[in-house]
C-alpha positions as CSV (number, residue, x, y, z in Angstrom):
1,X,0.0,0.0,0.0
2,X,0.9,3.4,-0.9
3,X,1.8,6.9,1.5
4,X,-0.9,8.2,-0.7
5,X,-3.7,5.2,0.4
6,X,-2.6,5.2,4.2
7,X,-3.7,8.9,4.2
8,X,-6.9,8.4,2.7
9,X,-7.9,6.1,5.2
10,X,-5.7,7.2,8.7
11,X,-7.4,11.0,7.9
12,X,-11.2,10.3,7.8
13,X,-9.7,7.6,10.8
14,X,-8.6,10.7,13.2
15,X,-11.4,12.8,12.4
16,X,-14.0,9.9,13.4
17,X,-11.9,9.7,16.7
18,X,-11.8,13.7,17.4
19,X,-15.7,13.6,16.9
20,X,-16.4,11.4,19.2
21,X,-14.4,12.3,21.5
22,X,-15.9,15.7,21.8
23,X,-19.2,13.8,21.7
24,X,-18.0,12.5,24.4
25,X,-16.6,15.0,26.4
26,X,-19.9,17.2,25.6
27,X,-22.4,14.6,26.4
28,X,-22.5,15.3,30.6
29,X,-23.0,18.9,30.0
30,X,-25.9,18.2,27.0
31,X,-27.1,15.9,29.4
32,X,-27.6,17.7,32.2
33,X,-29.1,20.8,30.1
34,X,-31.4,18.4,28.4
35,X,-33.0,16.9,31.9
36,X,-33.2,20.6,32.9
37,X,-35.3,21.9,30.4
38,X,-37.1,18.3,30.6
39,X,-37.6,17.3,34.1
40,X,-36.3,13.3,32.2
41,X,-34.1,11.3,34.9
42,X,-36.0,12.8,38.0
43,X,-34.0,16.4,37.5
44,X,-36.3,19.3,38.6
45,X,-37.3,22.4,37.1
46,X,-35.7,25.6,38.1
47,X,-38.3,29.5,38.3
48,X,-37.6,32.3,40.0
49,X,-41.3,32.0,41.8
50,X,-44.2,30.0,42.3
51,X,-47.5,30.0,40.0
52,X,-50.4,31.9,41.3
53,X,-52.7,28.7,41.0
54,X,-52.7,26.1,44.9
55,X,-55.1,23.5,45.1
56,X,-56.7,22.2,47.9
57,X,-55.1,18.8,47.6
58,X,-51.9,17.7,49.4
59,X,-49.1,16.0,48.1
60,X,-46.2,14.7,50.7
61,X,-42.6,15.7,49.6
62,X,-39.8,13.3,51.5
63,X,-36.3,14.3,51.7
64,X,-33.2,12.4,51.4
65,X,-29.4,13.3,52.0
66,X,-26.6,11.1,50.8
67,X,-22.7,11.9,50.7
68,X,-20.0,10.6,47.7
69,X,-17.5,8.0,49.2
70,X,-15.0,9.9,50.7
71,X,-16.6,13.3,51.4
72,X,-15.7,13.9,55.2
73,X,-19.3,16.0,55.5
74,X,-22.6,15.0,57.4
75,X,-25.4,15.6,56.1
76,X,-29.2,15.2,56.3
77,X,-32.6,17.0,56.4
78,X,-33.8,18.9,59.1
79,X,-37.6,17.4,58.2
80,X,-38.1,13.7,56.5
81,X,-41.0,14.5,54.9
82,X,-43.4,17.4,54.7
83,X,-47.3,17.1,53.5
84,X,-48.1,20.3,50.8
85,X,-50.8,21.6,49.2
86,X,-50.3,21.5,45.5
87,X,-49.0,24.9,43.9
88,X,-47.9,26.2,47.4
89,X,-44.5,27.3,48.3
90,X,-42.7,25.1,50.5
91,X,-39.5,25.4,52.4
92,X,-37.0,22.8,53.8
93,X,-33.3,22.9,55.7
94,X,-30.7,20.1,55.5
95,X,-28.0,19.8,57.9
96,X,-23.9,20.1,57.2
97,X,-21.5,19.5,59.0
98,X,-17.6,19.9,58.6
99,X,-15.7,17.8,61.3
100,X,-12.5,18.2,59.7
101,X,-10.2,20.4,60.7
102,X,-9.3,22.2,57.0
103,X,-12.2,24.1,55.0
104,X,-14.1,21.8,52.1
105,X,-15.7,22.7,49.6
106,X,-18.9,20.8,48.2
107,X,-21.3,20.7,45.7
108,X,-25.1,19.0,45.5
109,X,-25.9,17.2,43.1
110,X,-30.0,16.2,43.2
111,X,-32.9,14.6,41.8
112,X,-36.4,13.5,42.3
113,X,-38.2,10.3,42.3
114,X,-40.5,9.1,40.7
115,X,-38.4,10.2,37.7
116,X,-41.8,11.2,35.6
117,X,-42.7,13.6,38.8
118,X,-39.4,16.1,37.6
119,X,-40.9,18.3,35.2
120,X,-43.7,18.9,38.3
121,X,-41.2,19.4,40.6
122,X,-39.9,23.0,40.8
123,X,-37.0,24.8,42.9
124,X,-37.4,28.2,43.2
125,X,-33.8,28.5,45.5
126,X,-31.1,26.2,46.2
127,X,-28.1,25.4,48.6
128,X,-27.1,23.2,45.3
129,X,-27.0,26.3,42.9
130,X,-23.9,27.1,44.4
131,X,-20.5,25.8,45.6
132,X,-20.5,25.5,49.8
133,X,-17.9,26.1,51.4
134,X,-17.8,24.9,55.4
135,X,-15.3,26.0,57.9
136,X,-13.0,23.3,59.9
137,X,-16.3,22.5,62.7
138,X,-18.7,24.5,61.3
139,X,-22.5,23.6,61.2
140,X,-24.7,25.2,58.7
141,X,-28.2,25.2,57.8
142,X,-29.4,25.2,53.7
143,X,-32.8,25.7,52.6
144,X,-34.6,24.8,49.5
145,X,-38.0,26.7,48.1
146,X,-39.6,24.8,45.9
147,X,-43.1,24.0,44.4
148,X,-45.3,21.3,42.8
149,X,-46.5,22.6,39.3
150,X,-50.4,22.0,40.0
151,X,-50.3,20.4,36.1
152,X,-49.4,17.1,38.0
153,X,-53.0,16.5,38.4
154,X,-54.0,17.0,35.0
155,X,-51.0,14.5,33.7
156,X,-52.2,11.0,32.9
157,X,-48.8,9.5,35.2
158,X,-48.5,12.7,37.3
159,X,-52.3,12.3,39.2
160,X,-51.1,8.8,40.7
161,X,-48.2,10.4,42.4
162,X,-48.8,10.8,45.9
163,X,-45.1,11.3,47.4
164,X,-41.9,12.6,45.7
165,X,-39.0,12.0,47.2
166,X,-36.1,14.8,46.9
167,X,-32.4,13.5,47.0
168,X,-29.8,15.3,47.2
169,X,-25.9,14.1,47.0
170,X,-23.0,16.0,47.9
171,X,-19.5,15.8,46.3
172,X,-16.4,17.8,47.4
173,X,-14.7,19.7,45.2
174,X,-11.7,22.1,44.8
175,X,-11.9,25.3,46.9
176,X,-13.1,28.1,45.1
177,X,-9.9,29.8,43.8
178,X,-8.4,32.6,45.8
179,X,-10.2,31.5,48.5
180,X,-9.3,32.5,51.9
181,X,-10.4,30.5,55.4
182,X,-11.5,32.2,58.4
183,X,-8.5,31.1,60.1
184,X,-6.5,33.5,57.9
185,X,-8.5,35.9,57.9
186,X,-8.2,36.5,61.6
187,X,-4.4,35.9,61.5
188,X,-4.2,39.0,58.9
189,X,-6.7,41.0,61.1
190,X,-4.6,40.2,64.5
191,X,-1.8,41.4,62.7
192,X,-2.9,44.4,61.3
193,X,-4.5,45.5,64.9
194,X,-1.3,44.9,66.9
């Protein structure tokens, strides 16, 4: 076989490769954007308030706290479960704790089951928006607003949902960059008073 052949095949070869890589490396974040917009795999929606409409009927929200292997955290909710009428703004805490003795940061990732009662389920604010960052010891308390869209009742798998159950998982990750613990902080401020 010719240079000449070899390059007509290794070429289309490499750029099959390339493109699926970045497939690849794409597909968490399209994945994730996709069961946003959705509510598919149990991931609820995300408004920045409730809808005007609450019915009289109730629907009980559980809530469930889990930690990655090898995050140092506790964590759990304040309140297991919580009966709600459809439609009406609800709010719950969960619990961390850092018993290290070094700052972590963490990051929640969540979801809702049943899977089909997602695109019902709707967070108006979130600890897991954001990156947390606890203090060697400290405690802190995280709420969640959220909602139940009163659609559920007119969907034909929604209206047999009685319970939803929100998880929530946190991960550590890398301290937010240029951060600064309260440890230093007061070092700096001792310093600058004496």
């Amino acid at each position: 076989m010719s240079e000449r052949s070899n390059r007509k095949v290794v070429t289309p070869l490499v750029g099959i490769v390339l493109f699926m890589g970045a497939l690849a490396f794409a597909s968490k974040p399209l994945y994730t954007l996709f069961c946003a917009v959705t509510g598919y795999g149990g991931t609820p929606a995300v408004a920045t308030n409730a809808g005007e409409e609450i019915l009289d009927q109730t629907i009980t929200v559980r809530f469930d706290a889990s930690l990655e292997r090898g995050m140092p955290w506790t964590f759990k909710p304040v309140e297991h479960k919580i009966d709600i009428r459809i439609g009406e703004v609800g709010l719950a805490f969960y619990e961390a704790h850092n018993p290290t003795d070094r700052p972590i940061a963490g990051q929640a990732g969540y979801n809702v089951a049943p899977f089909s009662a997602g695109e019902f389920f709707t967070k108006i604010d979130c600890f897991c928006f954001t990156e947390q960052v606890l203090e060697p010891g400290e405690t802190v308390l995280m709420p969640v607003t959220f909602y139940v869209d009163p659609s559920i009742v007119d969907d034909l798998d929604g209206r047999y949902i009685n319970s939803i159950t929100l998880s929530y998982t946190f991960f550590e990750i890398d301290l937010p960059e240029g951060y600064v613990s309260a440890d230093v902080l007061d070092d700096v401020n001792e310093t600058a008073l004496n």
